[in-house]
C-alpha positions, 0 to 999 in steps of 0.5 A: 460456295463456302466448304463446311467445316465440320469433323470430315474437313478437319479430317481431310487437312489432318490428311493433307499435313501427314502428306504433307501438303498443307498450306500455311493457312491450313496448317494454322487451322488445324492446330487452331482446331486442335486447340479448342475443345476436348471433343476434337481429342480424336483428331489429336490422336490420329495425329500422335499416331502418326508419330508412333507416340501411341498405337494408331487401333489404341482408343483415344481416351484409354492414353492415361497422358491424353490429357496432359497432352491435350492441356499443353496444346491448350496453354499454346506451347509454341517454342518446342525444343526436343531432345531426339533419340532416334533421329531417323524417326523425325527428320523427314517431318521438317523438310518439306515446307515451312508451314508443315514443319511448324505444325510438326514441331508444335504437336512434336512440342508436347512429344517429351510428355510421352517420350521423355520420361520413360526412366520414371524415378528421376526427378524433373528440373525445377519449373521455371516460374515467370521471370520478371526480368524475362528477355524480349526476342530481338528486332529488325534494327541497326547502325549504318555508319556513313563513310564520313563516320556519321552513324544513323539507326535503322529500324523497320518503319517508313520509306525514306532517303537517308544519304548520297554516298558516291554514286548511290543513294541510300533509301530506307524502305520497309525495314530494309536498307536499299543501295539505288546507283546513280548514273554518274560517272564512276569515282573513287569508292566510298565505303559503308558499314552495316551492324548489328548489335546483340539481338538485331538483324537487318537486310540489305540491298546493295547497289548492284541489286545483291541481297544480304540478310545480316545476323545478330551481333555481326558486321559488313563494310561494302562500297556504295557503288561498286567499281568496274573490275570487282565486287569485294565486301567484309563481313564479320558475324553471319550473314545470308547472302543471294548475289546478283549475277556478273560474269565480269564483275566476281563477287568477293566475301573477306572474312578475316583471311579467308576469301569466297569468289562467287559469280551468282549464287545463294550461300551463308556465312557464320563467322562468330568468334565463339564458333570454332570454325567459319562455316560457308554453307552453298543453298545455290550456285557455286563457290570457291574457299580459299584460304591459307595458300589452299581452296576449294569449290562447293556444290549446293548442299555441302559446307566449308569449315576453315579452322583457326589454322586457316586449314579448310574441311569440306562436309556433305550433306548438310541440312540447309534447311536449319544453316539459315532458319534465322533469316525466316525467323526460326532457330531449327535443330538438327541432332544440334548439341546443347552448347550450339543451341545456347550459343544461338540463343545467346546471339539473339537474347544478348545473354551470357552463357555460364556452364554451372557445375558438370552439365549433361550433353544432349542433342536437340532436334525442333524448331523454335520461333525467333519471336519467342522471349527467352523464358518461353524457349528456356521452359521447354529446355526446362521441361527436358530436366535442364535447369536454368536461373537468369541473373540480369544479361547472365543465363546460367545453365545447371546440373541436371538432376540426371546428370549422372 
């Protein structure tokens, strides 16, 4: 018997979301119902309530912003950047599942109409108008050079077999890149190398059934078939990994002097020369960092930072959750500086970031879809008083009106 959707079973999800217990097609429901019509304001209301924006006795239409913020739900802000200023307030709300951590974060989008703007004699930053230069979001994509030196582009469409090389053959399936080992003997390795460009991600399948999801602008060299003693890969950039379990063959990360020994384990690495440290983040399992004459093991949860010097940190507690948002395909912050957040977007755009003048540090806490394109991420910066101009691939960041 089909339920009836009137105001009581909206009720009943809004109830569902605040326990979070919202299924994605209930979470997507409910924020198309928010949408609609100026007569579902009370439901929206209960909601910013829930995040103590307004007093939850306070009648709906007596919040003099209830229609700015209503008219931002209806033009479908979808690409929230927050700037937080009670942490604490907030972070449970984005933990349990994804689909109830994007509701949150689209209702949270229009928070900073309310929250913001509490020192009301400062100018906002200019809007940011419709580029005609806009940046499109990156795509599933990649070069897959052969050991020969042939190179082959991959996208996301058909199944197809692409190569032998040694004792593998090389399938393209669905927009993934698959390793299927034959049952010949064992021969000398032969070696593969996966990249991706600037706004380009791709996922892989090595032959021993090991899957890795490779971040933008970053690289991995791995054999077609692996030999009998050890599994031993290269990575440059980021990479997300779930590593099929062998007790006799270990698995072996090398980024440049730094070395992770897995058995069977869910970890990401970030890599980025721009970064300054390469942080190995454990979701599962185990792994030892050894670098630089010295190592050590992480448990699940906790994350190795080797600096320059091959000098190696251990940091606890450390939000999973957005380590490896960019292989769901969001980027999700965390109490996250302004110069972190741009650095991802620069990764994934293809833009440079050039600092204008002395530009104020803020930290950052939401979540953004990787299917946004850069205009539409840089407008809800924007509408936190941090001003941007685009000129070509260079995104240059100015001094906020704020800044002092």
């Amino acid at each position: 018997m089909p339920v009836e959707k009137n105001n009581e079973y909206y009720q009943f999800l809004l109830r569902r979301w605040q326990e979070r217990l919202c299924t994605p097609q209930e979470a997507l429901e409910l924020m198309d119902y928010l949408q609609q019509e100026a007569a579902n304001r009370t439901l929206l209301h209960e909601m910013r309530a829930a995040f103590g924006q307004v007093a939850p006795d306070a009648a709906p239409d007596s919040d003099e912003r209830g229609d700015r913020v209503r008219e931002a739900l209806l033009k479908q802000i979808t690409t929230p950047v927050i700037p937080i200023q009670n942490r604490s307030r907030y972070r449970g709300w984005f933990r349990p599942a994804v689909a109830a951590a994007v509701l949150a974060a689209l209702l949270l989008s229009t928070a900073w109409l309310v929250t913001h703007h509490q020192q009301v004699n400062k100018a906002p930053a200019a809007t940011i108008a419709s580029h005609p230069n806009d940046i499109a979001p990156g795509k599933n994509k990649a070069v897959l050079t052969l050991a020969n030196g042939e190179k082959i582009v991959l996208d996301s469409t058909g199944i197809q077999q692409l190569a032998q090389q040694g004792n593998s053959t090389i399938m393209s399936q669905g927009g993934q890149l698959v390793y299927v080992k034959n049952n010949a003997g064992n021969t000398t390795p032969v070696y593969n190398t996966l990249t991706t460009g600037p706004g380009e991600t791709y996922p892989l399948v090595l032959a021993d059934g090991s899957r890795i999801w490779l971040n933008a602008a970053s690289s991995l060299r791995f054999p077609a078939a692996f030999a009998d003693n050890e599994r031993l890969i290269e990575l440059a950039g980021e990479a997300y990994f779930e590593i099929a379990h062998d007790a006799h063959r270990p698995f072996k990360v090398k980024v440049n002097n730094m070395t992770v020994d897995v058995l069977g384990t869910h970890f990401n690495i970030n890599s980025y020369p721009d970064e300054a440290t390469i942080n190995t983040t454990l979701l599962e399992g185990a792994v030892k960092i050894s670098s630089s004459g010295s190592s050590l093991q992480l448990a699940p949860g906790e994350q190795s930072q080797v600096n320059t010097s091959g000098n190696i940190k251990k940091v606890t507690g450390v939000n999973t959750d957005e380590i490896i948002s960019w292989k769901e395909g969001y980027f999700q912050f965390d109490n996250t500086d302004l110069t972190s957040v741009l650095r991802q977007f620069s990764h994934w755009y293809n833009v440079e970031i050039v600092y204008e003048g002395n530009v104020r540090q803020r930290k950052f806490f939401g979540m953004v879809s990787r299917n946004s394109s850069l205009m539409n991420v840089l407008k809800m910066l924007n509408a936190n008083d941090i001003s941007f101009r685009l000129e070509g691939k260079k995104l240059i960041v100015q001094k906020s009106a704020d800044s002092y």
